[in-house]
Backbone as JSON Lines, residues from 0, in Angstrom:
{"i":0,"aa":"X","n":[98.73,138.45,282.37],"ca":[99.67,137.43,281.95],"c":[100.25,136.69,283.17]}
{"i":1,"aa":"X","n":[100.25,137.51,284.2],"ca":[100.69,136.77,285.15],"c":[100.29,135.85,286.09]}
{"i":2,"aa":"X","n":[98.88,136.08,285.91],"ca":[97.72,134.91,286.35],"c":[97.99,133.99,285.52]}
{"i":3,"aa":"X","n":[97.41,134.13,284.54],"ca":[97.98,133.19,283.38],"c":[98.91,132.34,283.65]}
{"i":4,"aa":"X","n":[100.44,132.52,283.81],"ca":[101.22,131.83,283.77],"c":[101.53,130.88,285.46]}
{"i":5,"aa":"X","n":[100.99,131.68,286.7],"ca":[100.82,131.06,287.53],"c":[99.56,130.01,287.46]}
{"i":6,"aa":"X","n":[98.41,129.84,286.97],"ca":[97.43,128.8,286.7],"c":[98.56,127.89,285.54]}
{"i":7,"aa":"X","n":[98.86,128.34,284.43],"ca":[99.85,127.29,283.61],"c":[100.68,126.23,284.16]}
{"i":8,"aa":"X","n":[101.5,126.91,285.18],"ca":[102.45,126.45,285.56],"c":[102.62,125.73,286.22]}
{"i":9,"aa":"X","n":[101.55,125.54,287.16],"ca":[100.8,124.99,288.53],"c":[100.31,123.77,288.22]}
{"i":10,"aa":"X","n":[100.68,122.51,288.57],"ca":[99.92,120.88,287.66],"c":[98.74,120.77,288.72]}
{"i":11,"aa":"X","n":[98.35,121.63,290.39],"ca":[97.87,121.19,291.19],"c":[96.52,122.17,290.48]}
{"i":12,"aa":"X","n":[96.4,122.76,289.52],"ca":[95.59,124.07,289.69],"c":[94.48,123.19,288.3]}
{"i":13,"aa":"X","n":[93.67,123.5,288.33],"ca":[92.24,122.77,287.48],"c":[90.68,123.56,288.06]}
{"i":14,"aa":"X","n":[90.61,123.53,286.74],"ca":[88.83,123.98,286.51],"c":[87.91,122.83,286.46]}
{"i":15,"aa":"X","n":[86.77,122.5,287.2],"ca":[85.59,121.66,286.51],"c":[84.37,122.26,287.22]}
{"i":16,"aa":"X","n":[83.56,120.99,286.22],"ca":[81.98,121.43,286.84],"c":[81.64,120.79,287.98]}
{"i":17,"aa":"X","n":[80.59,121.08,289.09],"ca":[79.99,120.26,289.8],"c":[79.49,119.05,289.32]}
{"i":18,"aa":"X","n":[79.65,117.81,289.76],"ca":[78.92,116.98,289.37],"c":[77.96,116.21,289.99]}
{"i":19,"aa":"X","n":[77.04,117.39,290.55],"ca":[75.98,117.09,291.45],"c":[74.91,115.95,291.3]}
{"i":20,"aa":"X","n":[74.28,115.35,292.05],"ca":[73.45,114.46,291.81],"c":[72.22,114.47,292.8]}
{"i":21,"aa":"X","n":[71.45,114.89,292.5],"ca":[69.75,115.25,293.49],"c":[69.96,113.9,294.26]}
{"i":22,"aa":"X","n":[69.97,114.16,295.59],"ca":[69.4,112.92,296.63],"c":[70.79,111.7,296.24]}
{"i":23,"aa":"X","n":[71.68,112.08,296.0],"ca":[73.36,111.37,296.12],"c":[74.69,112.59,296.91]}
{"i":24,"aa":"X","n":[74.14,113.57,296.07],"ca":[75.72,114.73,296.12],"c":[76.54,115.47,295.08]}
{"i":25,"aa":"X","n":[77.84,115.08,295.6],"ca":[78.35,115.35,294.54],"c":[79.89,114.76,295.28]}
{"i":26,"aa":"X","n":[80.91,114.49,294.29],"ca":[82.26,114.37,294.43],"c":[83.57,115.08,294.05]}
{"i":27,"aa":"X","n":[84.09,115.3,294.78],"ca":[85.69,116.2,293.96],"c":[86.9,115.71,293.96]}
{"i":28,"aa":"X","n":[87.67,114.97,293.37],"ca":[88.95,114.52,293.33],"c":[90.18,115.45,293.31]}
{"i":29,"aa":"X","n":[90.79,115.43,294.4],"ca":[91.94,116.46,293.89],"c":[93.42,116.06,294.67]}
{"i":30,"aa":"X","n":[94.55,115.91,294.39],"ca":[95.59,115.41,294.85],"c":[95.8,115.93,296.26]}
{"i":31,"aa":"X","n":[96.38,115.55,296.92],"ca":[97.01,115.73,298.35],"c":[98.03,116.43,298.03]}
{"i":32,"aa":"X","n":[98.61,117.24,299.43],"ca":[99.25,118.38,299.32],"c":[100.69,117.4,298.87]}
{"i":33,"aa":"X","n":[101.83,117.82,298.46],"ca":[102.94,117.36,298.27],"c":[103.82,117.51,299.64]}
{"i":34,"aa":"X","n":[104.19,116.59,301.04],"ca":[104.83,116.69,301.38],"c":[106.41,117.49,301.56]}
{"i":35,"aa":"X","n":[106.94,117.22,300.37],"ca":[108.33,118.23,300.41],"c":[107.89,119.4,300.19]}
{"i":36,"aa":"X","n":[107.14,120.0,299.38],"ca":[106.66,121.24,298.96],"c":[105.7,122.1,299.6]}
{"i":37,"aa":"X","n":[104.7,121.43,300.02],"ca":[103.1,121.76,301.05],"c":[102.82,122.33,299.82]}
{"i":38,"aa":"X","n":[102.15,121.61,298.52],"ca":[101.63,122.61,297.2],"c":[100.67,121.59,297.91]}
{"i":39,"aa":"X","n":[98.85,122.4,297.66],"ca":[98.03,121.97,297.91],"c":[97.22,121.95,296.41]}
{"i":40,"aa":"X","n":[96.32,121.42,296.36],"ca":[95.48,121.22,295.1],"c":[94.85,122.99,294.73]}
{"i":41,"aa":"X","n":[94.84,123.29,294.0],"ca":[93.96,124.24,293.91],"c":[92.52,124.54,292.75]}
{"i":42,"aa":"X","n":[91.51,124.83,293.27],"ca":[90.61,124.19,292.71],"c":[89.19,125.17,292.35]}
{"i":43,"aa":"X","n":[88.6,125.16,290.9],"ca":[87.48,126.45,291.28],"c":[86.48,125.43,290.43]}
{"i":44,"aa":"X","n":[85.94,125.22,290.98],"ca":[84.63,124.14,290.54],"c":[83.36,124.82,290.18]}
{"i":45,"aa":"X","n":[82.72,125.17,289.12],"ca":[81.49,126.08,288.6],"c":[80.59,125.25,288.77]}
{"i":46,"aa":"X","n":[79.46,125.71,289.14],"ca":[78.07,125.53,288.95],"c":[76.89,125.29,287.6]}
{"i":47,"aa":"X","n":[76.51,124.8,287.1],"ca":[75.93,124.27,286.11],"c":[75.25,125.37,285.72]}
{"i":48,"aa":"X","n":[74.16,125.88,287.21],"ca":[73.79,126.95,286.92],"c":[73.74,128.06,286.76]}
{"i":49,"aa":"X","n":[75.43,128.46,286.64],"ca":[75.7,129.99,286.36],"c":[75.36,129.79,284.33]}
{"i":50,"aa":"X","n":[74.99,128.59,283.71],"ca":[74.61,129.21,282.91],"c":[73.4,130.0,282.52]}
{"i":51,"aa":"X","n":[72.58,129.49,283.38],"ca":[71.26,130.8,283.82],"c":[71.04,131.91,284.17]}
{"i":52,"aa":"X","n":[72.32,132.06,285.04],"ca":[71.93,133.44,285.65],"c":[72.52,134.46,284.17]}
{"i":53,"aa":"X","n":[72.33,136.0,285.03],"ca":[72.47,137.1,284.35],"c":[73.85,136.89,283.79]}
{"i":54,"aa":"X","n":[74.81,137.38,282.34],"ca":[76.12,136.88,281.72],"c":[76.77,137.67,282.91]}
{"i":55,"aa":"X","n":[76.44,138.95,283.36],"ca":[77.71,139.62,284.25],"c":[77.84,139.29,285.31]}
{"i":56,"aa":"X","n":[76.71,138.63,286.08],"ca":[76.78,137.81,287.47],"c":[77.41,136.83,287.39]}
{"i":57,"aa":"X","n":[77.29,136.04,286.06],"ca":[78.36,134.88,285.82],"c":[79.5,134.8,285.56]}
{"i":58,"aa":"X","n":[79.85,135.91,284.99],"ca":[81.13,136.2,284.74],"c":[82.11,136.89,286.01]}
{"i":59,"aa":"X","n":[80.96,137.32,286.39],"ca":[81.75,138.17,287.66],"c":[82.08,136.99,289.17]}
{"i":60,"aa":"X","n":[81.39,135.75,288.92],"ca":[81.4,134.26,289.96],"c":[82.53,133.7,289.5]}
{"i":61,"aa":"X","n":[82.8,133.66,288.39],"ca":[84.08,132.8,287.25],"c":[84.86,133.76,288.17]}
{"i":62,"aa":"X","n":[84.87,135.45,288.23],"ca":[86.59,135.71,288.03],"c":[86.39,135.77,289.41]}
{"i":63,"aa":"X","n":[85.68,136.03,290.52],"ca":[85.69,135.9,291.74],"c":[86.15,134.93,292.13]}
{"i":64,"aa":"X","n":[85.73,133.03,291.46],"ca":[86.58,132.23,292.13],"c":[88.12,131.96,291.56]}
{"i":65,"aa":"X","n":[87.9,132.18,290.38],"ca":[89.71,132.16,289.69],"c":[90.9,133.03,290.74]}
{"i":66,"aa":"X","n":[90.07,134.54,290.83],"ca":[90.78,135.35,292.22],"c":[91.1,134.69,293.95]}
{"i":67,"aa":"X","n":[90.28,134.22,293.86],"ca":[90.79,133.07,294.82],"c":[91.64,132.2,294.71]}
{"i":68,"aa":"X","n":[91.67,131.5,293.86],"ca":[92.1,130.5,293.42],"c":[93.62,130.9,293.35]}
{"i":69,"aa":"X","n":[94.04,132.55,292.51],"ca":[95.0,132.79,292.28],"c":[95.74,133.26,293.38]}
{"i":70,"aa":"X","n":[94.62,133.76,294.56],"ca":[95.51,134.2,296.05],"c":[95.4,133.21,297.26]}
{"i":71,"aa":"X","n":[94.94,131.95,296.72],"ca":[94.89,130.79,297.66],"c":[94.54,130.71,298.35]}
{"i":72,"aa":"X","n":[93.48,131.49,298.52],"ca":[92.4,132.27,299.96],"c":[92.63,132.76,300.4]}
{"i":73,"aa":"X","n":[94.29,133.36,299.7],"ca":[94.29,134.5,300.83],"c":[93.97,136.32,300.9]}
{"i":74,"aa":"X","n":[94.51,136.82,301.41],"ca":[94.47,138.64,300.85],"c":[95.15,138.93,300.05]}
{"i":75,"aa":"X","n":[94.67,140.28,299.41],"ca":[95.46,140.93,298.03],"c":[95.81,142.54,298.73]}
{"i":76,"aa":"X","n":[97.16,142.48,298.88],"ca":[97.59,143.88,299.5],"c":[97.34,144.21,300.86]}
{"i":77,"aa":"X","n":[96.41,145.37,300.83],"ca":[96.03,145.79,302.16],"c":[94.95,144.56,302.79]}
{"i":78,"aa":"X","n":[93.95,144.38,301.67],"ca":[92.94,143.39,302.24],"c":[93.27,141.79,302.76]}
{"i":79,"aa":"X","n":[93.34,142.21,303.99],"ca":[93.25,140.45,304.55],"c":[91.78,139.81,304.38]}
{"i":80,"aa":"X","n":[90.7,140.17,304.32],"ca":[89.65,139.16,304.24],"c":[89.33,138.45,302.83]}
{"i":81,"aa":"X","n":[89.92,137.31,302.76],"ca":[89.98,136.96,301.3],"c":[88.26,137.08,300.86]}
{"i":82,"aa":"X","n":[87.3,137.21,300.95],"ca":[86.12,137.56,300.53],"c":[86.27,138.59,299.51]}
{"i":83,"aa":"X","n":[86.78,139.8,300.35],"ca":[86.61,141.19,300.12],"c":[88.14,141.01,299.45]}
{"i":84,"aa":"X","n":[89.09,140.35,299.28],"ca":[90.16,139.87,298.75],"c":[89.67,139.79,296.67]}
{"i":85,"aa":"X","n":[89.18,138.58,297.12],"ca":[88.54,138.0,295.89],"c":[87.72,139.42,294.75]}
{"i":86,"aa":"X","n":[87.1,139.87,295.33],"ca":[85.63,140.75,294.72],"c":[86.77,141.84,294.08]}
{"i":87,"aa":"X","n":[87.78,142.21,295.16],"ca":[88.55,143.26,294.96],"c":[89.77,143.15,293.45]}
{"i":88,"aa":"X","n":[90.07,142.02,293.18],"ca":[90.8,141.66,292.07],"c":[90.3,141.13,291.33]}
{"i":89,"aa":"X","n":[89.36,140.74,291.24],"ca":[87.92,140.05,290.21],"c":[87.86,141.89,289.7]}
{"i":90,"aa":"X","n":[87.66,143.16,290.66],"ca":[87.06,143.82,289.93],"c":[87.93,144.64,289.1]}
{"i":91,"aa":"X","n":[89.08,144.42,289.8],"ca":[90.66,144.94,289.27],"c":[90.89,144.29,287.43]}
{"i":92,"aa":"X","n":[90.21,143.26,287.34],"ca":[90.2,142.11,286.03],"c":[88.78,142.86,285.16]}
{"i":93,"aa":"X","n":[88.48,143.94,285.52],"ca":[87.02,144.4,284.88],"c":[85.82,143.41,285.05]}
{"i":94,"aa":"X","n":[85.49,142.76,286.45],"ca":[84.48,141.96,286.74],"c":[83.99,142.26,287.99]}
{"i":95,"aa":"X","n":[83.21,143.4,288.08],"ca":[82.52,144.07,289.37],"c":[81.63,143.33,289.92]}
{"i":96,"aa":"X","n":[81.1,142.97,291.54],"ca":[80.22,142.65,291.51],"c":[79.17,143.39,291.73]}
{"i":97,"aa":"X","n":[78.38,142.7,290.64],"ca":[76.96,143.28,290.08],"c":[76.37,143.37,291.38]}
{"i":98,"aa":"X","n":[75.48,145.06,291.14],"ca":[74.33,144.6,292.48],"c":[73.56,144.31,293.03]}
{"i":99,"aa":"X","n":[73.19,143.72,293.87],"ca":[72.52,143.16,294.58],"c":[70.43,142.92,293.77]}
């Protein structure tokens, strides 16, 4: 719930898809930080093709970047390397990463 209500609450915080384009790119729009505040955009942009892969690899990419998203890149507790940050509260959410 408390993820929850910090993504709610947050107007800088948004989900979308890539909107890649073979031999163009792709683009991301997202507001500038707010001066008085320093709130920066926060942002987890999915891949088209996690609807291919395996459901638990995909599911486990979703809560890996939402976990980011929710610690702003940064560490959770003891862990400073937001990598090992991310994986670690993704798996805390019942979303392990699958192996290898």
């Amino acid at each position: 719930m408390e993820v929850q209500q910090d993504f709610l609450s947050d107007s800088n915080f948004f989900i979308t898809m890539e909107n890649f384009v073979p031999g163009k790119g792709w683009t991301l729009w997202m507001a500038l930080p707010d001066p008085a505040h320093r709130d920066a955009s926060r942002a987890v942009v999915l891949r088209k093709r996690l609807a291919d892969c395996d459901l638990d690899f995909g599911l486990y990419v979703i809560a890996h970047e939402l976990a980011h998203a929710y610690l702003r890149n940064g560490g959770w507790g003891e862990i400073t390397d937001c990598e090992k940050a991310a994986d670690a509260l993704a798996e805390s959410w019942g979303f392990p990463k699958p192996p290898a």
